[in-house]
C-alpha positions as CSV (number, residue, x, y, z in Angstrom):
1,X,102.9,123.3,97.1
2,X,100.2,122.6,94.9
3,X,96.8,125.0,94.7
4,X,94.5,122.0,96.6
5,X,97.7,122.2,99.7
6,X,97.7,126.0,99.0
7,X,93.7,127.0,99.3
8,X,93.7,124.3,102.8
9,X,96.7,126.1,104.2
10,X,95.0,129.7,103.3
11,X,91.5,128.7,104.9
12,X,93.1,127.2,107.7
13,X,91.8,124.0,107.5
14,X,94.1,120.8,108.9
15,X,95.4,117.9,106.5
16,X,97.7,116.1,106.0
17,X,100.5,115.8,103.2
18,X,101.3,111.8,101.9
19,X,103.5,111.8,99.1
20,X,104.5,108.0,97.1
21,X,106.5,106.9,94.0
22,X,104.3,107.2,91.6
23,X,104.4,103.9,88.8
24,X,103.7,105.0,85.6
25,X,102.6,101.4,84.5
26,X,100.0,101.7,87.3
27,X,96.8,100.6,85.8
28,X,95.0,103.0,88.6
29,X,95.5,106.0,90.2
30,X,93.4,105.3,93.3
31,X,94.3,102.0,94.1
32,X,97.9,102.8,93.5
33,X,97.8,105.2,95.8
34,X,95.7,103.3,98.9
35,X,98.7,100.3,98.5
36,X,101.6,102.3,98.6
37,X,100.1,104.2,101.2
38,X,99.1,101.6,103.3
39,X,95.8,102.8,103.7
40,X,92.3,100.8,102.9
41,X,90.8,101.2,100.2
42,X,88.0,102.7,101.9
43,X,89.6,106.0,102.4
44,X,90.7,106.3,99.6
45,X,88.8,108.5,97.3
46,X,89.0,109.3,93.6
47,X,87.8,112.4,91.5
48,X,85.9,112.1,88.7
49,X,84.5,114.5,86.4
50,X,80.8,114.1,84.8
51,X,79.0,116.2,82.4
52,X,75.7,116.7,80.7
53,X,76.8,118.5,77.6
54,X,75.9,122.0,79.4
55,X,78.0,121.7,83.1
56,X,80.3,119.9,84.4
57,X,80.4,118.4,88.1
58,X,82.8,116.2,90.2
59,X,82.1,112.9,92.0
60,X,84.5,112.3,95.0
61,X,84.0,108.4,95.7
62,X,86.2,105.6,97.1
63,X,88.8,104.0,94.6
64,X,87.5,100.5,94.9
65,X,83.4,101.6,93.6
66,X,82.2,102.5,90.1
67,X,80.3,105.5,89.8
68,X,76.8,105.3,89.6
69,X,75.5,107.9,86.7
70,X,71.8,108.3,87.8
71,X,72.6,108.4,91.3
72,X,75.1,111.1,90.8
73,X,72.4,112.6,88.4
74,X,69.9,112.0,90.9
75,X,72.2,113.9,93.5
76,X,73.0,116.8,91.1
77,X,69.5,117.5,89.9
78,X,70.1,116.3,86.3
79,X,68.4,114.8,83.8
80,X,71.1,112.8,82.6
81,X,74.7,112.7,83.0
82,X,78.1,111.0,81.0
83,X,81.7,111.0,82.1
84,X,83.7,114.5,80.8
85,X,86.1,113.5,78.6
86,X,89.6,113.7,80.1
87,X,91.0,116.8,78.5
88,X,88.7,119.0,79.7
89,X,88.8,117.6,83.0
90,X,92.1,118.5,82.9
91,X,91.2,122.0,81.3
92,X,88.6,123.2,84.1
93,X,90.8,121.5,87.0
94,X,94.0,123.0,86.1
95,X,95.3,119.4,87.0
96,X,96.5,116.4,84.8
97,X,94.8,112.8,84.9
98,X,95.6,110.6,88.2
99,X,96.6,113.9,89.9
100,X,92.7,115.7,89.5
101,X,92.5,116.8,93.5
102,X,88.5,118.1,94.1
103,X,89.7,121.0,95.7
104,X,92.0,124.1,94.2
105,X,90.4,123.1,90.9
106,X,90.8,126.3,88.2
107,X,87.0,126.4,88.3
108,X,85.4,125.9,91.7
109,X,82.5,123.2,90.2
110,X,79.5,121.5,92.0
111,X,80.6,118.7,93.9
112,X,78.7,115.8,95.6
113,X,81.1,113.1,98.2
114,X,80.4,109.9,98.5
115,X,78.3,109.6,101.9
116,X,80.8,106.5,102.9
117,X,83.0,109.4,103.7
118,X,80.5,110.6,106.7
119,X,81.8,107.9,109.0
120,X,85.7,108.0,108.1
121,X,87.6,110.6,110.3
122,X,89.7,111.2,107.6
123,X,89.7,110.6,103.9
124,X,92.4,110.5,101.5
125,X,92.5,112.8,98.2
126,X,94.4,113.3,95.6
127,X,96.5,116.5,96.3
128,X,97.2,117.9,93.2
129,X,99.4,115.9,91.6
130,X,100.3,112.2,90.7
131,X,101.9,110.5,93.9
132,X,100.3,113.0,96.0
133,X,97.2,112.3,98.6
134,X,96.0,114.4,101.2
135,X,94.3,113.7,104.6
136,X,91.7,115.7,105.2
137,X,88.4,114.9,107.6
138,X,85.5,114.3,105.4
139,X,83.3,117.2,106.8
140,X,86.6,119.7,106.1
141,X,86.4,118.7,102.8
142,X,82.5,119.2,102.1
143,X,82.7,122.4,103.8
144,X,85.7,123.5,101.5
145,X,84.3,122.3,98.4
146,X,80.8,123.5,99.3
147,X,80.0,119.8,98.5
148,X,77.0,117.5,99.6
149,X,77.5,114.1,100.7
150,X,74.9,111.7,98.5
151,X,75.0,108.2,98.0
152,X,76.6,107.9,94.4
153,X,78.1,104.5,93.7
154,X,76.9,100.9,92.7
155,X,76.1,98.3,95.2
């Protein structure tokens, strides 16, 4: 049981485990996961870690969207913001690269969600570890992460 499964059981909040073969020539994590899955890409939501030299923050956004730096800047109240470079992402989170769940990270971090999420009745994370999403409704998951929703992504 990984910490993200681990802090959801403990706070008694419902999800649900989806585990996949994970391809190690995969070129991404996200969209790996949403085909072997079955699932749209749409619900489907990847973590990304952004910094501004001082803090770090996560963006939680579907796997098929780039992030948008001065919307998630915009969101965060920052001047200006760059992604974190992978190592300490994996540092802070306590989790490696294509595994980075938003929630059971090391050190709980500001979090905005992608506000496509609002009208899903369940998103998909990743749950700790490569070939491992979680189902969780989208409000759960604000509420657990003490997240915002915000409009972060191109387009």
């Amino acid at each position: 049981m990984t910490p993200a499964c681990k802090l959801l059981s403990t706070q008694k909040i419902a999800f649900t485990v989806h585990e996949y073969e994970h391809d190690v020539s995969a070129k991404s994590f996200g969209l790996e996961a949403a085909e072997k899955l079955g699932l749209s890409v749409h619900e489907v939501f990847k973590t990304l870690m952004v910094t501004d030299d001082k803090n770090y923050y996560v963006a939680v956004l579907p796997v098929n969207h780039q992030l948008n730096l001065k919307k998630v800047a915009n969101a965060l109240g920052c001047k200006k913001l760059h992604m974190a470079d992978p190592k300490d992402a994996e540092r802070l989170t306590g989790y490696l690269v294509g595994g980075i769940s938003p929630v059971g990270q090391k050190k709980r971090l500001k979090t905005v969600v992608c506000e496509s999420a609002k009208v899903l009745n369940k998103v998909y994370v990743s749950g700790g570890k490569r070939g491992l999403d979680i189902g969780i409704d989208p409000n759960d998951l604000v509420k657990v992460l003490g997240a915002s929703f915000a409009d972060i992504v191109d387009g």
